[in-house]
TIGUSE-263425 format. One record per residue (C-alpha): residue number from 0; residue in three letters; x, y, z. Coordinates in Angstrom, 1 decimal, padded with zeros to 4 digits. Each point is the difference from the previous one (the first is absolute). Layout:
! residues N
{pt NUM, ALA, {X, Y, Z}}
...
This chain:
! residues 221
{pt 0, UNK, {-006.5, 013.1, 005.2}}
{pt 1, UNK, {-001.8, -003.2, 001.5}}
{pt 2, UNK, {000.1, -002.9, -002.3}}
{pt 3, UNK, {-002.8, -002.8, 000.2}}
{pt 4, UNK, {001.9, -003.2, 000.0}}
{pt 5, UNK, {-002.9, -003.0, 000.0}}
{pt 6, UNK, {-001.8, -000.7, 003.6}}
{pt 7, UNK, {003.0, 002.2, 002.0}}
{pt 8, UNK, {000.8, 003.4, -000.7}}
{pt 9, UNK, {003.6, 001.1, -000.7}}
{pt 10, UNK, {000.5, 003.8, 000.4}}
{pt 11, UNK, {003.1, 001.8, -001.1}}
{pt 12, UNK, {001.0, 003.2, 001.3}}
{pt 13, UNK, {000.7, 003.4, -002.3}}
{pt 14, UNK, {003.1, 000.7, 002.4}}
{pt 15, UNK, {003.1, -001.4, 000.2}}
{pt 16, UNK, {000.3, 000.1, 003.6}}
{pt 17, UNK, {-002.2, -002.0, 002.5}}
{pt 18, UNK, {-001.5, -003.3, 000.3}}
{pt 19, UNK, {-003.8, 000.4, 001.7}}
{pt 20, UNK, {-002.1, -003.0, 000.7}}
{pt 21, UNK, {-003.7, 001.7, 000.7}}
{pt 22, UNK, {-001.9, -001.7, 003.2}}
{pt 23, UNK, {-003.7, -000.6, -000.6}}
{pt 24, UNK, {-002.0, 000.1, -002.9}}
{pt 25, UNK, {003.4, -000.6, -002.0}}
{pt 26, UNK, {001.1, -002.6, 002.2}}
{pt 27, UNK, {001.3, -002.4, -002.5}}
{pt 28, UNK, {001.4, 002.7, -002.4}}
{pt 29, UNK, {003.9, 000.1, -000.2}}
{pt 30, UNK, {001.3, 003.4, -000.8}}
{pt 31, UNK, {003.5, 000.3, -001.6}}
{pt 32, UNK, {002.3, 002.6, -001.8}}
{pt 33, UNK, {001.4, -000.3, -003.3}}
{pt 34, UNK, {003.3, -000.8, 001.9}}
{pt 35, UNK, {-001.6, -003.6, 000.2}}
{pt 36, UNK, {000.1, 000.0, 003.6}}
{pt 37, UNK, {-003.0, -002.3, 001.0}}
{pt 38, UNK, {-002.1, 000.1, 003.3}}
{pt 39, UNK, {-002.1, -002.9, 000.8}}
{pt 40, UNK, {-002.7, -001.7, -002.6}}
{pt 41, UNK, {-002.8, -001.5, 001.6}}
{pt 42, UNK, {-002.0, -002.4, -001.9}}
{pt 43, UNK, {-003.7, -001.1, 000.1}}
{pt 44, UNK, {001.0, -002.9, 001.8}}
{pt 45, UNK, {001.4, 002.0, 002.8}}
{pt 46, UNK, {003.7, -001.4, -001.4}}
{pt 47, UNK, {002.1, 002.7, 000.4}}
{pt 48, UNK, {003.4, 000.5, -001.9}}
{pt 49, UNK, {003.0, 001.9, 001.0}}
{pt 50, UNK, {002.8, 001.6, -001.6}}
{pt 51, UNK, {002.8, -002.9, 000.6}}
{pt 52, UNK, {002.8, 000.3, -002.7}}
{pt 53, UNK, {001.9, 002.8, -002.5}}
{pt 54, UNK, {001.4, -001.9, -003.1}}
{pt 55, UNK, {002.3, 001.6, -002.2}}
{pt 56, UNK, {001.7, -000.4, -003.3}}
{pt 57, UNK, {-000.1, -003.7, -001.2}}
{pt 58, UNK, {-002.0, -001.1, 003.0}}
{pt 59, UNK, {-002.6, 002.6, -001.0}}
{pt 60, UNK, {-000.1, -000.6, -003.2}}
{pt 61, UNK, {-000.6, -004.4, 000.6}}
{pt 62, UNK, {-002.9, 000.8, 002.9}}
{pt 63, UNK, {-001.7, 002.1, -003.4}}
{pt 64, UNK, {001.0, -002.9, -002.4}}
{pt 65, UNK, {-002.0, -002.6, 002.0}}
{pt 66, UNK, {-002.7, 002.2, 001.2}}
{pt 67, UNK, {-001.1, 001.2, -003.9}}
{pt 68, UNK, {-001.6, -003.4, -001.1}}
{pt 69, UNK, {-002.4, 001.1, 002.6}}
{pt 70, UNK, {-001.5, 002.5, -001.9}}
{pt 71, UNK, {-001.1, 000.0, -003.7}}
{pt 72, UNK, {-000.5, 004.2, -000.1}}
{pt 73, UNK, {001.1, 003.0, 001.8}}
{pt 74, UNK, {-001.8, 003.3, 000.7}}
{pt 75, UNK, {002.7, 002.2, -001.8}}
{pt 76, UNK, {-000.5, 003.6, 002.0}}
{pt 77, UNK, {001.4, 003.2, -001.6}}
{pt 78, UNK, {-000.3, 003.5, 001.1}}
{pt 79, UNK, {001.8, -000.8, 003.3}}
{pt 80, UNK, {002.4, 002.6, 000.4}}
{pt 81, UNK, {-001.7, 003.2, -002.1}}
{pt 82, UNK, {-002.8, 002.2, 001.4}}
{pt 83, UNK, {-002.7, -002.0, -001.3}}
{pt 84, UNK, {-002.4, -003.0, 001.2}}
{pt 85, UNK, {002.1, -003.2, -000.8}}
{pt 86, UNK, {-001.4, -002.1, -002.9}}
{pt 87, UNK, {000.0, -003.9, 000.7}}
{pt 88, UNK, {-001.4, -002.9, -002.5}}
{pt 89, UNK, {000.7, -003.7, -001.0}}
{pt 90, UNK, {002.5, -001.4, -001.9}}
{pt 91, UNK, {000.3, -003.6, -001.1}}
{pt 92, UNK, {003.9, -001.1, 000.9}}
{pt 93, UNK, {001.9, -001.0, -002.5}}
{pt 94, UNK, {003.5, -002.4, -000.4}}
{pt 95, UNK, {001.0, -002.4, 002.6}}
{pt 96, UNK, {-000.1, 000.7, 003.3}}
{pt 97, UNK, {002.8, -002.4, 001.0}}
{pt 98, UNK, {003.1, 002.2, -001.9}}
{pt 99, UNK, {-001.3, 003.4, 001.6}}
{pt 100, UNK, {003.3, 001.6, 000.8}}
{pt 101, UNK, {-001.6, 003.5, 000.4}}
{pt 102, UNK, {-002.7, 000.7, -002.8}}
{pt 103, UNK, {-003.3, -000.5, -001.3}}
{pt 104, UNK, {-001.4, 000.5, -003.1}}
{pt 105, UNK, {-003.7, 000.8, -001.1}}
{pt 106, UNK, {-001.4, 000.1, -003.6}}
{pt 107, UNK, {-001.9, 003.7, -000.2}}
{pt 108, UNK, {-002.0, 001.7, -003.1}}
{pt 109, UNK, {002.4, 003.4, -000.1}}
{pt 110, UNK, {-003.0, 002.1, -000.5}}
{pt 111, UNK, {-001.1, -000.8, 003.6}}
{pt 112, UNK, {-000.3, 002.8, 002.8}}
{pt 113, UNK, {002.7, -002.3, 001.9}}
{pt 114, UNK, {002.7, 000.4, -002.9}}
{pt 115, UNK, {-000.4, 004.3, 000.4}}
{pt 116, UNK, {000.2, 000.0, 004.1}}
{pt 117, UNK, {003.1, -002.3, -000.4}}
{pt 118, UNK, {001.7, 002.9, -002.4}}
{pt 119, UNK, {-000.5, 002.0, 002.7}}
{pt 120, UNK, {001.0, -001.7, 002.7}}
{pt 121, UNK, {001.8, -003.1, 000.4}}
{pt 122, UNK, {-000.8, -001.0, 003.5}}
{pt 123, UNK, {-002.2, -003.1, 000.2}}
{pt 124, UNK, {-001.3, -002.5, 003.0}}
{pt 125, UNK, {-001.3, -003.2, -000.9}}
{pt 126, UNK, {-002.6, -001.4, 002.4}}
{pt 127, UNK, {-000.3, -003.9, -000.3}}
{pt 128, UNK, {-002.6, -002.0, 002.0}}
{pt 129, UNK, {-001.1, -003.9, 000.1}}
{pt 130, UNK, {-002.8, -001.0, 002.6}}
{pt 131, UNK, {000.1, -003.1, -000.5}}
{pt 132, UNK, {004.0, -000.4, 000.8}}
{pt 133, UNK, {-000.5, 002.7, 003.3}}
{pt 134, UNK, {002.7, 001.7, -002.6}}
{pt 135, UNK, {000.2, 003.6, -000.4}}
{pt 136, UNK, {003.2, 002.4, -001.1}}
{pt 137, UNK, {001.0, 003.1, -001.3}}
{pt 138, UNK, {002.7, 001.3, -002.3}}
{pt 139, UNK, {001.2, 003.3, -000.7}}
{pt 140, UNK, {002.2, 001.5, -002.6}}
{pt 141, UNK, {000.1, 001.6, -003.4}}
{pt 142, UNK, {-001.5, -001.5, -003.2}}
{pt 143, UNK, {000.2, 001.4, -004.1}}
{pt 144, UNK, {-001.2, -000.7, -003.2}}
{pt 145, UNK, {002.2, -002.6, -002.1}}
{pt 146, UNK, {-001.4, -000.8, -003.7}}
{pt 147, UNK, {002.2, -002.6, -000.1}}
{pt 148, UNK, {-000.8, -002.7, -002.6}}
{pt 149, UNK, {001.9, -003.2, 000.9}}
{pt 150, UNK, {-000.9, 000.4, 003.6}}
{pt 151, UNK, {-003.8, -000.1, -000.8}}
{pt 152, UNK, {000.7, -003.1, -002.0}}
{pt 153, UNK, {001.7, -001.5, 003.1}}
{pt 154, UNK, {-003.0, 000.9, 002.4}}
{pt 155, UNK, {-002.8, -000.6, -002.7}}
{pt 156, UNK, {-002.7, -002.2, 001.6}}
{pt 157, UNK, {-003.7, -000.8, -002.3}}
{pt 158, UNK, {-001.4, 001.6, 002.9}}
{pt 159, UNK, {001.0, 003.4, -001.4}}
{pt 160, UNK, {-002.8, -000.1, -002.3}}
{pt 161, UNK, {-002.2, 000.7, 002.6}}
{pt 162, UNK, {001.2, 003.4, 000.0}}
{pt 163, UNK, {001.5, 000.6, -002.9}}
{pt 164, UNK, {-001.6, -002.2, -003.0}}
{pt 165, UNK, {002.6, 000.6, -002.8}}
{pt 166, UNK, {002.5, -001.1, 002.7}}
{pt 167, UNK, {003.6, 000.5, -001.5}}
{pt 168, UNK, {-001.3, 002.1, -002.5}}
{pt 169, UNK, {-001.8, 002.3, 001.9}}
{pt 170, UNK, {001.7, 003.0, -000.8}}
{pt 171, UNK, {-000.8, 001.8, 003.2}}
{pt 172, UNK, {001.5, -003.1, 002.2}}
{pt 173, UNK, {002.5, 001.8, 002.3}}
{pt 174, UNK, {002.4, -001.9, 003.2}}
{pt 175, UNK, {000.0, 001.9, 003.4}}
{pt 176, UNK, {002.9, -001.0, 001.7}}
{pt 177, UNK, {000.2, 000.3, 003.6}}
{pt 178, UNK, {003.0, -000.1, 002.3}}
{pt 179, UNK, {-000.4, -000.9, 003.4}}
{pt 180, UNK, {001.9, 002.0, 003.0}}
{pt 181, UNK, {-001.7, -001.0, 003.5}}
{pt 182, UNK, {-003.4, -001.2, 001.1}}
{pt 183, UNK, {-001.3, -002.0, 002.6}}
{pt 184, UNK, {-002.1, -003.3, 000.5}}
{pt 185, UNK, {-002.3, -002.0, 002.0}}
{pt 186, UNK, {-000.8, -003.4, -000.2}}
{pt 187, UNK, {-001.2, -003.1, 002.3}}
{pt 188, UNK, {001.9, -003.5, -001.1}}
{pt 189, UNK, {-002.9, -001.9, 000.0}}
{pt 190, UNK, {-002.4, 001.9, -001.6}}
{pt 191, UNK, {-003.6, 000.1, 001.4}}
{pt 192, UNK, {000.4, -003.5, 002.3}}
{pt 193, UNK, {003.0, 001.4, 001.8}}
{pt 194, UNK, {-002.3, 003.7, 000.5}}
{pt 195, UNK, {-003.0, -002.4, 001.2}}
{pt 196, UNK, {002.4, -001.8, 002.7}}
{pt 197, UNK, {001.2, 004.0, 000.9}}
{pt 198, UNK, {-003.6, 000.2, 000.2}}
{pt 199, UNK, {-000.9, -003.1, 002.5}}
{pt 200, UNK, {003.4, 001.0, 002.5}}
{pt 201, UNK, {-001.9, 003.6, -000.1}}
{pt 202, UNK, {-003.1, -000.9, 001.3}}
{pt 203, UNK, {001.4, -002.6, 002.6}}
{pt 204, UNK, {002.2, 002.2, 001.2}}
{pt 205, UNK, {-001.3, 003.0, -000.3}}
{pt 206, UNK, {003.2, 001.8, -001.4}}
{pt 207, UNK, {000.3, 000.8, -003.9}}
{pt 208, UNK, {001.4, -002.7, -001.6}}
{pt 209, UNK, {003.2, 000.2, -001.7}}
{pt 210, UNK, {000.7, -002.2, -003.3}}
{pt 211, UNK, {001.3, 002.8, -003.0}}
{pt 212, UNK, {003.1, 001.6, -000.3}}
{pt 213, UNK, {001.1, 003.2, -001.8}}
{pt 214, UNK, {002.9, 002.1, -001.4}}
{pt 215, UNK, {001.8, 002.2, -002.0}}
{pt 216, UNK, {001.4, 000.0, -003.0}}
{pt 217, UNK, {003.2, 002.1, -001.3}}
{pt 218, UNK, {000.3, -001.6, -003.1}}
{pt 219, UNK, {003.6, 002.6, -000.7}}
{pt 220, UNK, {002.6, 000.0, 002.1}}
């Protein structure tokens, strides 16, 4: 499965087993497995970022909690561990990123194709990304339907009527809640002037510049 992720390519592997980085006309793609382990992301800049840290439990869980304001929506992919083509779409985030302590929640109409593969299979991967911010992540885990009344009151935004015009009273309104296990991340502190001074040392120097750093994330002990 090879996912488009904005002007770089991000490929994930079907196997478990190997990390490949392919020379030549994939130069720039970074190959991983669904282990997390990450090989080396080059960016159009010529940046490249590095694998340089595992965070676990609380640590993992505060590197998530102040990389989420980052991103206002997630491609929420399903499918990932049946024989079938994973599914992946947008979802609007919902709640406040600064209390995350493990889950996410997303408002859903429960007549939607995303509600039946869930039934079927828990397994989810959420695929975050922010050009702007240099800012991309992943999160894996297990997500299910919660019709939970009090907790949409709590996460209820106006915005909501975009989707769903009866808001509240929409009696098709459904929560997914998702529950976070591992991922990974990229970012470069700095955004796009710190990629642009990557960029500069690159071309005096003639070696890729280095300004990002990445990781992984095992968000249960």
């Amino acid at each position: 499965m090879v996912q488009e992720w904005g002007p770089e390519v991000v490929g994930i592997t079907s196997t478990r087993r190997y990390i490949e980085e392919k020379p030549g006309s994939d130069a720039g793609r970074v190959f991983a497995t669904f282990s997390h382990e990450v090989a080396i992301m080059t960016l159009p800049t010529g940046e490249r970022i590095e694998k340089e840290e595992h965070l676990t439990g609380d640590d993992a869980i505060a590197k998530v909690r102040k990389l989420l304001p980052n991103f206002r929506a997630a491609f929420f992919a399903t499918g990932l561990s049946r024989r079938t083509h994973p599914h992946a779409r947008p979802l609007a985030l919902q709640g406040d990123a600064s209390v995350f302590g493990g889950t996410l929640w997303f408002f859903a109409d429960n007549r939607s194709p995303k509600i039946h593969e869930l039934s079927a299979d828990p397994t989810v991967s959420l695929l975050f990304q922010s050009d702007a911010d240099s800012c991309y992540m992943q999160l894996d885990g297990s997500a299910s339907t919660v019709n939970d009344r009090p907790k949409m009151r709590e996460l209820y935004t106006p915005a909501l009527r975009t989707w769903f015009p009866e808001g509240l009273d929409d009696p098709n309104l459904t929560l997914i809640r998702f529950d976070a296990t591992g991922g990974a991340y990229w970012e470069t502190p700095g955004g796009v002037f710190q990629a642009l001074t990557a960029f500069a040392e690159s071309v005096v120097t003639g070696s890729s510049g280095k300004s990002g750093r990445s990781g992984t994330l095992s968000l249960r002990d």
